[in-house]
C-alpha positions in Angstrom: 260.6 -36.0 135.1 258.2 -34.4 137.7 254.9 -32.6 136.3 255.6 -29.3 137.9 251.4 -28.7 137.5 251.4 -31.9 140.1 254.0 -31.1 142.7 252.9 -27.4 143.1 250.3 -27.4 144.9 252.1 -30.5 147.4 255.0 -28.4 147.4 252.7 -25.2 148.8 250.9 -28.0 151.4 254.5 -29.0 152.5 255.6 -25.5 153.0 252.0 -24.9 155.0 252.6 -28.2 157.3 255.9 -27.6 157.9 255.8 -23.7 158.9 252.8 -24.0 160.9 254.7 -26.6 163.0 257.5 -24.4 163.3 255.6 -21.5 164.5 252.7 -23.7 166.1 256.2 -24.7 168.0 256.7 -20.9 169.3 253.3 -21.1 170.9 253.8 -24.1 173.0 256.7 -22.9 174.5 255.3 -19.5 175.6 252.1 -21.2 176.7 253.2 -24.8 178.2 257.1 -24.2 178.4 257.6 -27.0 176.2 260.0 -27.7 174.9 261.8 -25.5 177.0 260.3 -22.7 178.8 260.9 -18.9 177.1 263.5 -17.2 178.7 261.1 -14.7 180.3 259.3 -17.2 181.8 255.0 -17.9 180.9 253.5 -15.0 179.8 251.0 -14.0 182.3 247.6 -14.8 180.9 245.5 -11.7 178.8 249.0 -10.2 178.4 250.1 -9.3 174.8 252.6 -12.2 174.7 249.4 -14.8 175.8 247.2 -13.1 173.2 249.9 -14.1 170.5 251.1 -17.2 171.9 247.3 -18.8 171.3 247.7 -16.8 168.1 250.6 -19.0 167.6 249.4 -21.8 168.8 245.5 -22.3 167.7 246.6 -20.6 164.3 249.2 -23.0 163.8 247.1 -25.7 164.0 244.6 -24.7 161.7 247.0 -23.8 159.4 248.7 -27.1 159.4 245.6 -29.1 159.0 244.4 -26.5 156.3 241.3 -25.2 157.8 240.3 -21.7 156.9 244.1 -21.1 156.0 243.4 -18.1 153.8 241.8 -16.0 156.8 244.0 -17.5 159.5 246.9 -16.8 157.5 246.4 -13.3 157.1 245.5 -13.2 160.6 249.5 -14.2 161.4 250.8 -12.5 158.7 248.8 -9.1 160.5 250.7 -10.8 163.9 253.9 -11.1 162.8 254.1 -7.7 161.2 253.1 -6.3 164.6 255.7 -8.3 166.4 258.1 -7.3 163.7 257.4 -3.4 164.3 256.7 -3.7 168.3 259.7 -5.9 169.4 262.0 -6.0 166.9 262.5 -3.0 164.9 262.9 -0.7 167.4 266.1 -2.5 168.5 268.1 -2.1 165.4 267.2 -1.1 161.5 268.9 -4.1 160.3 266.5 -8.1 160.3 269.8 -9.5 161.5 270.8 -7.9 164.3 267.4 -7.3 165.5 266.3 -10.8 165.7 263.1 -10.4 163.6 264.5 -12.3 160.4 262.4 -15.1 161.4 259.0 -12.5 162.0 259.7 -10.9 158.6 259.9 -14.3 157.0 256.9 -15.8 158.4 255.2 -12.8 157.8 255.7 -13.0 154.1 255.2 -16.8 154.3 251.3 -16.0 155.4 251.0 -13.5 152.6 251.7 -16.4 150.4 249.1 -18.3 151.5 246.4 -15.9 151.5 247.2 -15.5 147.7 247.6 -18.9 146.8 245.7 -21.0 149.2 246.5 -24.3 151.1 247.9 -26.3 148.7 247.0 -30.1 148.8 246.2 -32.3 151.5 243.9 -29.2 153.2 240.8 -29.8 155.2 239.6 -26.5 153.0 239.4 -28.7 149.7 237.2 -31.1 151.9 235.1 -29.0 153.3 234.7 -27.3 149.8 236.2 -23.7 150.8 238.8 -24.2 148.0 239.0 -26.6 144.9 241.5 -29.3 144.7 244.7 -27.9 143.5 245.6 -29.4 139.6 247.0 -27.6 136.5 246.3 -24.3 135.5 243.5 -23.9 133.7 243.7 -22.1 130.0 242.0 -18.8 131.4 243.9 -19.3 134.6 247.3 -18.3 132.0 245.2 -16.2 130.0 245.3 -14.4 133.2 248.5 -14.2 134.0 249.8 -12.8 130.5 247.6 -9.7 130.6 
């Protein structure tokens, strides 16, 4: 049987690598056109579609590597809210048919790491910024039942 207390926090560092490929993904194809150019074309540079492309892009990266993820998450969190309300929710009230299901969801995503932190296998936990990831402690629970 798995010790929940152990995968946790590689779980949360799986769910950091793998969504800030993903999105890191979004920003290479509004900045480079890989791996297919955007539909509109390259954003012209400065524009509000550059600025969160190398949002996208340089926040991805950090995020997947774990460096500063609590402030670079709420950073993207702040972006996707804004792309949310800008782009997508004036088109229609419903996630679905507005295509901002996936804005929403990394939006919340980003939340979840401000609050819980990187997870394992972070350059934050080498660098000191956060502790390494292991079982609650007692006060930790203590915490949690008050």
């Amino acid at each position: 049987m798995w010790d929940m207390a152990v995968m946790a926090p590689r779980m949360r560092a799986v769910l950091r690598i793998v969504a800030a490929l993903i999105f890191m993904a979004h920003g290479t194809q509004k900045l480079f056109g890989f791996p297919a150019p955007p539909a509109s074309g390259l954003p012209p540079t400065f524009s509000l579609f550059w600025f969160g492309a190398i949002l996208e892009f340089g926040g991805g990266l950090l995020l997947m590597v774990g460096l500063f993820t609590r402030p670079v998450a709420f950073v993207l969190a702040g972006e996707m809210a804004f792309a949310y309300w800008m782009f997508h929710a004036p088109r229609n009230f419903f996630p679905v048919l507005n295509g901002g299901d996936a804005a929403i969801l990394y939006c919340f995503v980003f939340l979840y790491f401000v609050a819980a932190g990187p997870g394992a296998w972070a350059l934050d936990i080498a660098r000191g910024a956060e502790s390494e990831p292991g079982p609650a402690s007692p006060r930790d629970l203590a915490a949690l039942r008050r």
